[in-house]
Wavefront OBJ file of the C-alpha trace (Angstrom):
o trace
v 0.000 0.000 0.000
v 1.237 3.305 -0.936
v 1.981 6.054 1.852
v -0.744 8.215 0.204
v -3.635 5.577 0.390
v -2.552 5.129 3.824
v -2.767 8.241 5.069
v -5.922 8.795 3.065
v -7.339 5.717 4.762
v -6.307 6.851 8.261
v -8.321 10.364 7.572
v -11.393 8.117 6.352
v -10.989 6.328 9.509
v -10.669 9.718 11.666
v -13.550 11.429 10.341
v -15.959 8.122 10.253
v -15.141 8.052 14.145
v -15.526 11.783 14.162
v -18.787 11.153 12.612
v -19.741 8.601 15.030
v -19.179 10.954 18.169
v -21.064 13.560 16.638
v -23.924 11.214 15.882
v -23.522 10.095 19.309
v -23.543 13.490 20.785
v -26.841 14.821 18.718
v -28.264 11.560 19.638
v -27.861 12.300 23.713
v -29.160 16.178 23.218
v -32.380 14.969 21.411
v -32.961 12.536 23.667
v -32.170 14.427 26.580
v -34.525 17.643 24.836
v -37.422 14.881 24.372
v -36.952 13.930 28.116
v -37.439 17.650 29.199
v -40.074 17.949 27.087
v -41.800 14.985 28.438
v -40.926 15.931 31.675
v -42.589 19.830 30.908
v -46.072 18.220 29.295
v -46.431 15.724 32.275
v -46.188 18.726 34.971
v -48.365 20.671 32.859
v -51.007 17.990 32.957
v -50.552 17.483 36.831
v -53.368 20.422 37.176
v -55.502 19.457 34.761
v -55.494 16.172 35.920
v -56.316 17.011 39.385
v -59.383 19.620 37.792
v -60.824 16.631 36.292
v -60.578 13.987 39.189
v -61.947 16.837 42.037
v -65.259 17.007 39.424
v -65.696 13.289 39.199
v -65.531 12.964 43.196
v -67.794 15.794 44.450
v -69.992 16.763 41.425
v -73.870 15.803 41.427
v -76.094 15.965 39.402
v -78.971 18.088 40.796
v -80.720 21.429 39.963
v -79.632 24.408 42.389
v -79.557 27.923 42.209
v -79.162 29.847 39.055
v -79.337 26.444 37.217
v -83.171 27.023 37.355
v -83.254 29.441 34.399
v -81.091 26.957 32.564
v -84.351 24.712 32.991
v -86.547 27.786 31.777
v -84.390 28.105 28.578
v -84.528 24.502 27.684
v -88.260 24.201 28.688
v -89.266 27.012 26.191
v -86.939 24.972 23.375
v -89.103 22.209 23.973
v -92.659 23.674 24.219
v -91.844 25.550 20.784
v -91.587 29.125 22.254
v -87.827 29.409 21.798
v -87.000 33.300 20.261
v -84.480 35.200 19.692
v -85.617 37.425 23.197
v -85.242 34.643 25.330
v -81.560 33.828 24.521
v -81.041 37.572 24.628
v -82.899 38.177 28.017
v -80.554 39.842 30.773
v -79.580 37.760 33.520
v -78.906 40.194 36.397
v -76.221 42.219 34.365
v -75.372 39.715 31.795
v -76.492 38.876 28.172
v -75.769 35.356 27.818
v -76.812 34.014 24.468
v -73.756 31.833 24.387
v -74.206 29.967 26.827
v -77.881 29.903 26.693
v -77.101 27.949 23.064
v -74.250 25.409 24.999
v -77.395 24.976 27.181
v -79.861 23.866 24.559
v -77.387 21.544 23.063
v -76.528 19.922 26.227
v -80.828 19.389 26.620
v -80.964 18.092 23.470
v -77.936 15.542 23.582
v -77.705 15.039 27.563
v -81.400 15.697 29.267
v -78.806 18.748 30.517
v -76.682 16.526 32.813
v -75.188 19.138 35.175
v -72.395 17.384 35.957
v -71.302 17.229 31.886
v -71.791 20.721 32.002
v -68.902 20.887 34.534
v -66.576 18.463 32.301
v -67.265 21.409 29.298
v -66.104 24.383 31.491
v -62.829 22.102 31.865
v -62.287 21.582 28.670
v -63.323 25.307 27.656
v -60.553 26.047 30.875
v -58.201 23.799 29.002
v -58.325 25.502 25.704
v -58.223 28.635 27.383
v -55.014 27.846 29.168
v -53.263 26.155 26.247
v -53.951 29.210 23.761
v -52.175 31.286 26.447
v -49.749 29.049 26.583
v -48.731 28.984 22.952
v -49.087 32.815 22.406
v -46.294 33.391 24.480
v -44.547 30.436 23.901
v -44.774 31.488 19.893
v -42.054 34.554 20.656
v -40.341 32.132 22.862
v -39.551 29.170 21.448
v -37.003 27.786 23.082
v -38.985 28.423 26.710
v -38.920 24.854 28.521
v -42.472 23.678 29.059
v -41.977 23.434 32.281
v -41.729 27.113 32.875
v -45.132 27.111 32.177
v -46.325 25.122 35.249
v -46.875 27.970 37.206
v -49.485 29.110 34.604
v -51.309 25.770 34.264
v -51.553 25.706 38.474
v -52.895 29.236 38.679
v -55.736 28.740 35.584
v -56.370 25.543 37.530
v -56.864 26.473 40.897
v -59.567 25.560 43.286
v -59.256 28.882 44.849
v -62.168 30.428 42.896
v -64.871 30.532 45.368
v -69.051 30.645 45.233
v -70.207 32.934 48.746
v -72.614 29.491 49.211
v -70.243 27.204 49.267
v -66.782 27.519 49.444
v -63.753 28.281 47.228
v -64.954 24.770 45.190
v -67.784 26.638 43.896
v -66.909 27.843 40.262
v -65.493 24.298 39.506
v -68.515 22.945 40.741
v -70.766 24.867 39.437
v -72.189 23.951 35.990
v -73.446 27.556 35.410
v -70.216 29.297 36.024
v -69.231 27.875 31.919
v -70.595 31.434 30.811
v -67.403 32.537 32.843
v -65.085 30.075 31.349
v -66.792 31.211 27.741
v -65.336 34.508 28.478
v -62.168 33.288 29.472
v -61.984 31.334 26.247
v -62.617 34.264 24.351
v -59.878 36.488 25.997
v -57.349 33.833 25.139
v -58.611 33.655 21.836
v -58.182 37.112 21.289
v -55.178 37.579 22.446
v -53.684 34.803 20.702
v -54.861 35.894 17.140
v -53.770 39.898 17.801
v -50.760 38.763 19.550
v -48.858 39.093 16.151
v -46.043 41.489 14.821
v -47.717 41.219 11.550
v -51.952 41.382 11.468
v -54.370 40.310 8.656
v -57.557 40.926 7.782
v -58.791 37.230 8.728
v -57.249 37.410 11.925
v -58.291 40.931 12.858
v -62.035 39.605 11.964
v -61.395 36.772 14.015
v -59.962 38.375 16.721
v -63.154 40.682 16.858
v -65.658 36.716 16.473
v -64.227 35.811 19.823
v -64.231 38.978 21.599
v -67.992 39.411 20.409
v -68.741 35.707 21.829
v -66.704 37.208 24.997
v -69.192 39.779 25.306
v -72.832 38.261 24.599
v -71.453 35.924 27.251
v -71.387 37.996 30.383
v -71.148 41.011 31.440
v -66.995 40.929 32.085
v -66.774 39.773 28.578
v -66.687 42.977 27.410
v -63.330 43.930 28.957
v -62.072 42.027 25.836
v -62.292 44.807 23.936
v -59.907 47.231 26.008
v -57.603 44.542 26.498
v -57.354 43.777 23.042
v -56.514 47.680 22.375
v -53.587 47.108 24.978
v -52.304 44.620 22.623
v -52.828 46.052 19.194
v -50.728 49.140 21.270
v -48.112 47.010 22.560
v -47.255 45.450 19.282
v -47.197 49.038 17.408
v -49.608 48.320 14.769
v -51.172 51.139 12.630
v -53.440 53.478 14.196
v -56.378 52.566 11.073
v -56.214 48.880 12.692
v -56.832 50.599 16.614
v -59.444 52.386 14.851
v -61.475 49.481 13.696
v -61.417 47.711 16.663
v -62.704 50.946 18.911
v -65.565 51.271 16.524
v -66.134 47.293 16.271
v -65.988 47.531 20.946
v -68.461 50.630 20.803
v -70.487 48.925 18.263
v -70.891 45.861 20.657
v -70.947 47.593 24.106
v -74.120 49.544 22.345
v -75.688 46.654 21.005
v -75.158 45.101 24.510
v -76.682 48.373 26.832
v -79.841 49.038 24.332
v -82.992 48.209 26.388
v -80.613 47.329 29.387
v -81.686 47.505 32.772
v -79.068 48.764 35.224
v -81.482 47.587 38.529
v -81.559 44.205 37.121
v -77.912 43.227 38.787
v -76.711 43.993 42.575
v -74.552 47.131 41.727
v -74.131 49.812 43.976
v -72.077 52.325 42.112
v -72.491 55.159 45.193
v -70.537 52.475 47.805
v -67.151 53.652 46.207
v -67.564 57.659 46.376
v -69.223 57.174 50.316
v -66.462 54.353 51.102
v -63.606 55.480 49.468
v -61.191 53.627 51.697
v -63.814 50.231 52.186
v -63.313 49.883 48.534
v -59.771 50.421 48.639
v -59.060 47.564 51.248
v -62.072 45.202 48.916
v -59.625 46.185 45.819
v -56.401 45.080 47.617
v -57.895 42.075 49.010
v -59.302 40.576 46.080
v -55.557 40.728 44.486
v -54.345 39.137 47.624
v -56.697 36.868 48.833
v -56.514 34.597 46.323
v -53.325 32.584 47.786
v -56.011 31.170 51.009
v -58.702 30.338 49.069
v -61.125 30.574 52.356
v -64.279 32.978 52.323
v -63.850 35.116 54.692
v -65.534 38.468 56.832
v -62.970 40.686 57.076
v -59.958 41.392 55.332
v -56.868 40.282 57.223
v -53.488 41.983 57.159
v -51.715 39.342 55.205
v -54.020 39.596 52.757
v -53.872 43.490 52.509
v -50.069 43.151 52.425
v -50.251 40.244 49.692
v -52.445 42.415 47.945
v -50.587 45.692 47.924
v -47.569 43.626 46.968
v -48.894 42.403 43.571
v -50.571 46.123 42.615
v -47.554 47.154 43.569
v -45.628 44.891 40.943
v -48.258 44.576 38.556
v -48.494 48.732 38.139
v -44.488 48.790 38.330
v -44.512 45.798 35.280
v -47.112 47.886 33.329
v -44.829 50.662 33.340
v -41.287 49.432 32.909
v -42.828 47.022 30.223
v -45.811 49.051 28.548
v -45.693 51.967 28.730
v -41.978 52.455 27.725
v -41.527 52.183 23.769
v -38.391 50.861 24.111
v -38.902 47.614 26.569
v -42.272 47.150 24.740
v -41.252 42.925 24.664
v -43.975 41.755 26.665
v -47.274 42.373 25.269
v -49.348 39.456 26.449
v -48.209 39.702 30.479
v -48.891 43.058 30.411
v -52.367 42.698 28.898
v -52.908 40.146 31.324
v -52.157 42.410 34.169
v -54.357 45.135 32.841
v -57.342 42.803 32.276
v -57.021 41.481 35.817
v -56.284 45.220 36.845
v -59.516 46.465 35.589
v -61.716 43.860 36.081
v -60.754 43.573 39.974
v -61.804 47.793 39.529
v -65.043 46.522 38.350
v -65.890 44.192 40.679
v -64.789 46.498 43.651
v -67.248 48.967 42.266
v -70.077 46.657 42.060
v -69.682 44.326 44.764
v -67.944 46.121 47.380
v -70.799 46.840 49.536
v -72.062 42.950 49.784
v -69.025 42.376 51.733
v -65.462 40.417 51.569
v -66.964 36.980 51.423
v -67.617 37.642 48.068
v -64.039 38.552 47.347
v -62.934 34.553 46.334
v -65.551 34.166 43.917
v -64.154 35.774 41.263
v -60.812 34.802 41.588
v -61.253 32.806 38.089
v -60.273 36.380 36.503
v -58.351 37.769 39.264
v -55.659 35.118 39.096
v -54.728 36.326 35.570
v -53.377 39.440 37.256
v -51.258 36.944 39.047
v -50.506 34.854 35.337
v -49.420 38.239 33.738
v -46.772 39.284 36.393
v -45.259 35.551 36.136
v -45.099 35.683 32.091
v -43.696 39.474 32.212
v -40.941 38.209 34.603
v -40.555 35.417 32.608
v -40.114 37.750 29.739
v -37.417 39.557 31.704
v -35.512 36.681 33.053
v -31.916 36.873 32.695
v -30.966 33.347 31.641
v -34.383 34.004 29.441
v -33.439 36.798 27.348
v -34.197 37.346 23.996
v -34.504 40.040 21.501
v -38.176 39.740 19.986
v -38.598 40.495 16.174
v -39.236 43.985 15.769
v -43.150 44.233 15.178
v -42.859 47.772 13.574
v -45.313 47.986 10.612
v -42.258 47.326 8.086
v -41.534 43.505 8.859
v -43.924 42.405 6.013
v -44.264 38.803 4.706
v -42.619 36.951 7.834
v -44.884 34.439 9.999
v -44.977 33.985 12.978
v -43.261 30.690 12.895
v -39.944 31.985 11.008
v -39.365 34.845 13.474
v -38.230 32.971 16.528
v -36.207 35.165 18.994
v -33.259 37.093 17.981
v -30.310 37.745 20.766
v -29.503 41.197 21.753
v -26.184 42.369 21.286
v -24.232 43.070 24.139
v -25.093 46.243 25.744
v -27.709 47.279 22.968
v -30.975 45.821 23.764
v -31.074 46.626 27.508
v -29.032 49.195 28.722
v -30.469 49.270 32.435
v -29.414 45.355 32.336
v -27.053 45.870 35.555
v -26.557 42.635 37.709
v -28.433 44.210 40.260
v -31.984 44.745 38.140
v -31.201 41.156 36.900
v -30.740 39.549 40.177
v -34.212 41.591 41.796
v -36.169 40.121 38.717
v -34.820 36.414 39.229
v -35.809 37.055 43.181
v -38.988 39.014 42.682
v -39.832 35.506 40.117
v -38.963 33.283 42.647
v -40.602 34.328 45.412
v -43.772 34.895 42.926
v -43.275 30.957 41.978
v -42.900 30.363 45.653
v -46.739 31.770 46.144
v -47.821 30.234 43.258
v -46.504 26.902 45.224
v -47.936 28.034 48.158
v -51.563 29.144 46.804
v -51.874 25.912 45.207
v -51.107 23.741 48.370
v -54.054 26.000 50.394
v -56.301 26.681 47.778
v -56.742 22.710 47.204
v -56.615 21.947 50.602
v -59.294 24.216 51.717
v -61.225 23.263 48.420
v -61.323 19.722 49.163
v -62.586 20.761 52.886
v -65.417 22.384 51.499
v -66.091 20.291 48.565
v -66.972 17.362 51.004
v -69.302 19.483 52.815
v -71.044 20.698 49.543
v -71.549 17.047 48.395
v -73.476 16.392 50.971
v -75.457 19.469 50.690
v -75.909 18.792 46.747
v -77.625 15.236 47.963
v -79.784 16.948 50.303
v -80.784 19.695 47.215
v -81.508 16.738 44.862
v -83.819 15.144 47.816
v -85.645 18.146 48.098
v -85.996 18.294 44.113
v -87.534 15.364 43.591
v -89.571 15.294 46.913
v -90.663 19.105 46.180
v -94.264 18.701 46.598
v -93.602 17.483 50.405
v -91.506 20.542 51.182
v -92.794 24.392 52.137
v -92.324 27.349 50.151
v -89.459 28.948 52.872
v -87.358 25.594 52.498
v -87.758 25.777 48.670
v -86.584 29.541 48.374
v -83.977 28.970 50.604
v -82.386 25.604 49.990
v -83.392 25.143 46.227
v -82.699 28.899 44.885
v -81.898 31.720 47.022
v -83.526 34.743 45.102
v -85.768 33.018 43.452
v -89.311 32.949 43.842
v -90.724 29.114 45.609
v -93.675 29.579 42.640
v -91.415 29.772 40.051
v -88.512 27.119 41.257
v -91.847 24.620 41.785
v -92.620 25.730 38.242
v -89.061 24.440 36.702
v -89.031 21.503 38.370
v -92.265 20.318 37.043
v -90.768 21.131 33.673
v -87.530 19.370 34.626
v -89.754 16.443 35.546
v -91.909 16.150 32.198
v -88.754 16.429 30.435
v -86.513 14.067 32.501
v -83.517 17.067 32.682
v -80.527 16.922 34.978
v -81.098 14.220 38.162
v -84.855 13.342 37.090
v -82.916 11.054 34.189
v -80.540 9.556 36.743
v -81.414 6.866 39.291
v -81.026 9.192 41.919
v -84.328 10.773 41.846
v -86.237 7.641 42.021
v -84.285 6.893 45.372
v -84.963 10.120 46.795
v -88.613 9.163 45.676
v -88.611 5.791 48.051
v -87.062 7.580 51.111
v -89.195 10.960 51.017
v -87.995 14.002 52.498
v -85.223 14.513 54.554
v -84.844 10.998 55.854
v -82.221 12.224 57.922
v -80.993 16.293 58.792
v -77.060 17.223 59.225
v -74.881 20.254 60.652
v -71.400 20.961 60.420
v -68.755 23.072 61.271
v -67.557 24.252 58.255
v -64.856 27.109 59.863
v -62.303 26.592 61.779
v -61.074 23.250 59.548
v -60.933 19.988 62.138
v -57.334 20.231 63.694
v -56.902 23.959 63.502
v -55.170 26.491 65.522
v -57.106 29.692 66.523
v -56.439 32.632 68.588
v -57.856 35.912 69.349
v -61.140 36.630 68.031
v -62.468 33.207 66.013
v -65.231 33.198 63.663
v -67.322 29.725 63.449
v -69.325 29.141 60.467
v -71.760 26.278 60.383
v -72.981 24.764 56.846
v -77.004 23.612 57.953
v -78.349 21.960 54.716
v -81.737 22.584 55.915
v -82.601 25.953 56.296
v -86.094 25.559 58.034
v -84.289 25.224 61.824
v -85.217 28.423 63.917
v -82.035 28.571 65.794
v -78.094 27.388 65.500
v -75.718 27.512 68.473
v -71.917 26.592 69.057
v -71.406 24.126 71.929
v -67.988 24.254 72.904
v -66.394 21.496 75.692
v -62.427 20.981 76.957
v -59.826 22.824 78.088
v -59.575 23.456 81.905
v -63.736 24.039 82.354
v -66.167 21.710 83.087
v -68.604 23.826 81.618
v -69.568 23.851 77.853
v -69.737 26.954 76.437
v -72.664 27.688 73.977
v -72.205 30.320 71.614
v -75.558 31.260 69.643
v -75.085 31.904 65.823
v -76.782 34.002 63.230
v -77.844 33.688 60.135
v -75.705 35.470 57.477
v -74.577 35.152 53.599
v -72.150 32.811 54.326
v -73.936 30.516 56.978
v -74.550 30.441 60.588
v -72.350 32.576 62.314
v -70.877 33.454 65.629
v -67.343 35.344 67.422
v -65.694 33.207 70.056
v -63.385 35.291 71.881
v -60.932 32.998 72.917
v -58.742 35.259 74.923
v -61.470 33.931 77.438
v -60.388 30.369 77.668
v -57.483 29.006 78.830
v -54.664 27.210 75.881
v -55.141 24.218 75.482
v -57.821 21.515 73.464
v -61.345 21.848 72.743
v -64.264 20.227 70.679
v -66.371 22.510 68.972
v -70.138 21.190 67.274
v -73.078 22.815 65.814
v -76.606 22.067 67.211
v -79.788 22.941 65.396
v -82.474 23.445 67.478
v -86.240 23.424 66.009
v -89.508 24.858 67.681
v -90.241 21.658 69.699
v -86.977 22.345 71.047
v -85.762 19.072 69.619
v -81.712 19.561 69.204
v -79.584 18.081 66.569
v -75.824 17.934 66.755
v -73.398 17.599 64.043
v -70.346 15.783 64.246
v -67.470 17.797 66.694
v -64.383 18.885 65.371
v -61.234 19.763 67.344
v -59.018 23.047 67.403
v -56.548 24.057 69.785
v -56.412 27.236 71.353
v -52.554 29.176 71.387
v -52.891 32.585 72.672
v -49.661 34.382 73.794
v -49.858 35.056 77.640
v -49.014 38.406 78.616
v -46.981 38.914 81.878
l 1 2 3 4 5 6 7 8 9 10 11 12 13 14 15 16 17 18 19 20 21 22 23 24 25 26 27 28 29 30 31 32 33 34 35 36 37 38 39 40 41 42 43 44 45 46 47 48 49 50 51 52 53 54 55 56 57 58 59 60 61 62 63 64 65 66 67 68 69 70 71 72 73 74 75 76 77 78 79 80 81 82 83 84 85 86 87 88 89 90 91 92 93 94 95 96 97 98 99 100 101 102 103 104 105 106 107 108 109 110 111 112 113 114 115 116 117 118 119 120 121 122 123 124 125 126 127 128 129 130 131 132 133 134 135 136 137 138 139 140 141 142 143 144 145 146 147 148 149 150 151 152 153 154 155 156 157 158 159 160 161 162 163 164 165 166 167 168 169 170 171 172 173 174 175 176 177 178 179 180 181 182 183 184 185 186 187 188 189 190 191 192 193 194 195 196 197 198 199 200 201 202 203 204 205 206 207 208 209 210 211 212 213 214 215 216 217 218 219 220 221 222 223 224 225 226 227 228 229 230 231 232 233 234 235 236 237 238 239 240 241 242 243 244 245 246 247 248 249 250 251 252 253 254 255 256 257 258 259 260 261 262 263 264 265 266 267 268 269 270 271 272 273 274 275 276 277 278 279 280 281 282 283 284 285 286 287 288 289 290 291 292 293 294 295 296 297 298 299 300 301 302 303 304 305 306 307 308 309 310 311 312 313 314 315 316 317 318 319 320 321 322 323 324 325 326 327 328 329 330 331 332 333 334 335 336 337 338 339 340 341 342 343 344 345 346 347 348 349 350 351 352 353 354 355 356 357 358 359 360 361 362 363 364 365 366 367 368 369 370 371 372 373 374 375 376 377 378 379 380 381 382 383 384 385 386 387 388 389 390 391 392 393 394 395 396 397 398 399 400 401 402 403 404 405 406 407 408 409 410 411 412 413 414 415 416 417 418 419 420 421 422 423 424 425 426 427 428 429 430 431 432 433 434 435 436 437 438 439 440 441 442 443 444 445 446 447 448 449 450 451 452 453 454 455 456 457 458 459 460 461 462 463 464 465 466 467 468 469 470 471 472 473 474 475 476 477 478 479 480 481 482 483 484 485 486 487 488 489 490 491 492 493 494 495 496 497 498 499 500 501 502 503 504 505 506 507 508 509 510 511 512 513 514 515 516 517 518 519 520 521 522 523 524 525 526 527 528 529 530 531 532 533 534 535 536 537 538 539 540 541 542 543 544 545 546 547 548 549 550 551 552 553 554 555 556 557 558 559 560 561 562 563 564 565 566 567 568 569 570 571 572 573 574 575 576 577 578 579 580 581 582 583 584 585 586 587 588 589 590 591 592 593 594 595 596 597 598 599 600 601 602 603 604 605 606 607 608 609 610 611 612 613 614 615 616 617 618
């Protein structure tokens, strides 16, 4: 062999093992990309998972509540009188024709199983979160999934609360998918305007879902405001903010002709008398949404928690908004705003029913809470990218070829000092850290009172089916607070004839067998069995039949003999009553709720036990 062949065979040999290691190599970093991304999807589905499971073990199907005009919708579909008027009707302050048409659909295909209604809002929830997802994943493409666990936990918390029962309630609650309709449509708007380039089809689109938004409920129409956040944010041509004002005024009139502003619970003159009431309901609502508890009266930690994410969430707008030149996070920011404003709203109409309220709406709050995590994200320093300029001169690039370009050194960011790096990666932390934390609480407490509203919903569906057997003051109050007994009677002989919701299960023929109220129940509902109080107490007792006279609070342990007997009254959120417990020594004690009817015959629910730990002052 020749020197020359052998030397050309050696290189042949060099670079073939060259090759190999280089296969090899590639061959490690896909795999090892696939197992992060794996690893990303599976935590993402954690939440979702858990959504789905805490409907399948506490959800009934039963008629309750608002669910009643539901029944009226579906009953007018089938007697023929269906019009264009009743899917526009206003519900308190909401036109829901929307959801009125989900309604129908589910009659028609389901006998309006309540229960399947719930297993829509997920999936509506579940779209919702995964078009958020993938608009801001679509300017950062090479964002681990993973990072996006703190969004999936916060638009699947069990915080979001119903004043009836417990921070469960929206989840649980088959009539709250109006609510997720809306939050469907803000995702969908913002992930068709959420473009450096915009076309006709997806401005037109963009305007579809904020329209659906809108002629869901009444917080729908925020869309529109939002969605002018955006189309600022991304810089687009003032003819393009032009058309969508006219299309938002066009549909707020359209929504407000022939509307009547007593139909609701507003009380617009709460926040000029109250000025600082509203202020603390504002600041609560942002920071009461890490408990998930209903509660009386605002606490300091969540006033603190509160003012803390205003705080950052006004400081974000600013640094990130309204300054042209770090303009690079357009969907946080019109997350913040959206949560921003409709908190405002709320606080103006709901203020003066009280902070119990406050948890309710959390659904919408938490994306206040979403937008401050993505902006932080944006601002990350291990994260940081130069976005494609979205100035009206980038023509003829999709959204899928502009990627993320890196900023040269010193020319992107020129307040980029270690310092503002290192508070971001802290301030994003610690908001991870409460994300953590909310989720722990929120699904602890939800679980708490989910048990106790199961066994309320099987009392409801006994007193559905036995209806006839039961007066009008149990029917008002157990069946449909603010509704007429004539007309709840009404819809359940419709629900009957028609065989909607639990009349199509077996459930309502065993209800049928036993008749009413073959046995009555109590509970303690606050303080949680096992908890540690102090001070001033509140104790809350869930009574899922409302036609007792009287509720007390018999408290035994400690160092007395005696049982104390605290009488409760009767307020939004239950039975109530204070127990000062400055008054009794540390220690054990075993609290239970007693009903007590005219005959004076007393029924106790089961005990619970909390612990007393009040600092002794010497």
């Amino acid at each position: 062999m020749k020197r020359s062949d052998a030397l050309i065979e050696i290189a042949s040999t060099d670079e073939a093992e060259a090759g190999l290691i280089a296969s090899g190599a590639s061959f490690k970093s896909t795999a090892r990309r696939r197992t992060i991304t794996g690893v990303g999807v599976v935590s993402l589905a954690v939440p979702v998972i858990v959504h789905l499971w805490f409907i399948h073990r506490y959800s009934i199907n039963m008629i309750w509540g608002d669910a009643w005009s539901n029944i009226n919708v579906i009953g007018q579909v089938h007697a023929g009188n269906l019009s264009l008027a009743t899917l526009w009707t206003q519900y308190n302050e909401n036109r829901m024709i929307f959801p009125n048409l989900i309604v129908i659909l589910l009659g028609d295909t389901t006998h309006f199983n309540v229960v399947i209604e719930e297993y829509v809002s997920a999936a509506i929830l579940i779209a919702a979160t995964g078009l958020l997802i993938l608009t801001h994943r679509r300017s950062r493409p090479s964002t681990p999934w993973f990072y996006y666990c703190p969004v999936a936990i916060l638009m699947f918390s069990l915080v979001s609360g119903n004043p009836y029962f417990g921070p469960s309630g929206n989840t649980l609650w088959g009539f709250q998918m109006a609510w997720y309709l809306v939050l469907l449509s803000l995702s969908a708007t913002l992930f068709l305007l959420d473009r450096p380039s915009l076309t006709t089809p997806l401005l037109v689109g963009a305007m579809a879902a904020a329209v659906v938004g809108s002629y869901s409920s009444l917080q729908g129409l925020l869309i529109w405001p939002m969605g002018l956040v955006l189309l600022y944010l991304r810089r687009h041509s003032g003819r393009i903010m032009v058309v969508w004002i006219i299309s938002a005024i066009v549909t707020g009139a359209i929504y407000f002709y022939d509307y009547n502003s007593s139909a609701g619970f507003s009380d617009p003159s709460y926040l000029w008398l109250h000025p600082f009431g509203a202020l603390s309901y504002f600041l609560f609502s942002a920071g009461d949404n890490i408990i998930g508890q209903q509660v009386l009266t605002p606490g300091h930690g969540d006033l603190i928690l509160g003012t803390v994410m205003v705080v950052l969430a006004v400081w974000l707008v600013i640094t990130c908004g309204l300054r042209r030149a770090n303009r690079e996070s357009p969907l946080g920011v019109s997350l913040i705003c959206f949560g921003l404003l409709f908190t405002a709203t709320t606080t103006e109409g709901r203020a003066w029913l009280g902070y119990p309220l406050a948890g309710r709406y959390a659904m919408f709050e938490l994306l206040l809470w979403v937008g401050c995590y993505l902006v932080l994200l944006d601002r990350a320093p291990h994260l940081r990218r130069r976005p494609l300029s979205s100035s009206p001169d980038v023509v003829g690039r999709t959204d899928d070829d502009r990627g993320s370009i890196s900023a040269p050194a010193g020319e992107f960011d020129p307040a980029s000092r270690w310092w503002k790096g290192n508070l971001r990666t802290v301030t994003l932390l610690a908001l991870i850290g409460l994300v953590l934390t909310q989720a722990i609480l929120a699904t602890r407490s939800a679980t708490t009172d989910a048990s106790a509203w199961y066994q309320r919903q099987l009392v409801i569906a006994d007193i559905d089916v036995n209806i006839d057997h039961a007066n009008d003051n149990l029917v008002h109050n157990d069946l449909g607070p603010g509704w007429p007994a004539s007309f709840i009677r009404q819809m359940t002989a419709i629900a009957r004839s028609e065989r909607l919701s639990l009349f199509n299960t077996p459930l309502a023929a065993q209800d049928a067998r036993r008749g009413l109220f073959p046995s009555l129940q109590t509970n303690v509902l606050v303080p949680g069995d096992g908890a540690i109080v102090s001070k001033t107490s509140v104790l809350d007792a869930g009574v899922w039949v409302s036609s007792a006279v009287r509720v007390q609070f018999r408290i035994t342990g400690g160092a007395s003999h005696r049982a104390l007997v605290l009488p409760a009254k009767l307020n939004y959120d239950g039975w109530l009553a204070y127990w000062d417990t400055n008054a009794v020594a540390n220690g054990t004690y075993v609290v239970r709720s007693v009903l007590i009817y005219p005959n004076r015959v007393r029924v106790a629910g089961s005990p619970i036990s909390v612990t007393v730990e009040n600092r002794s002052l010497r």
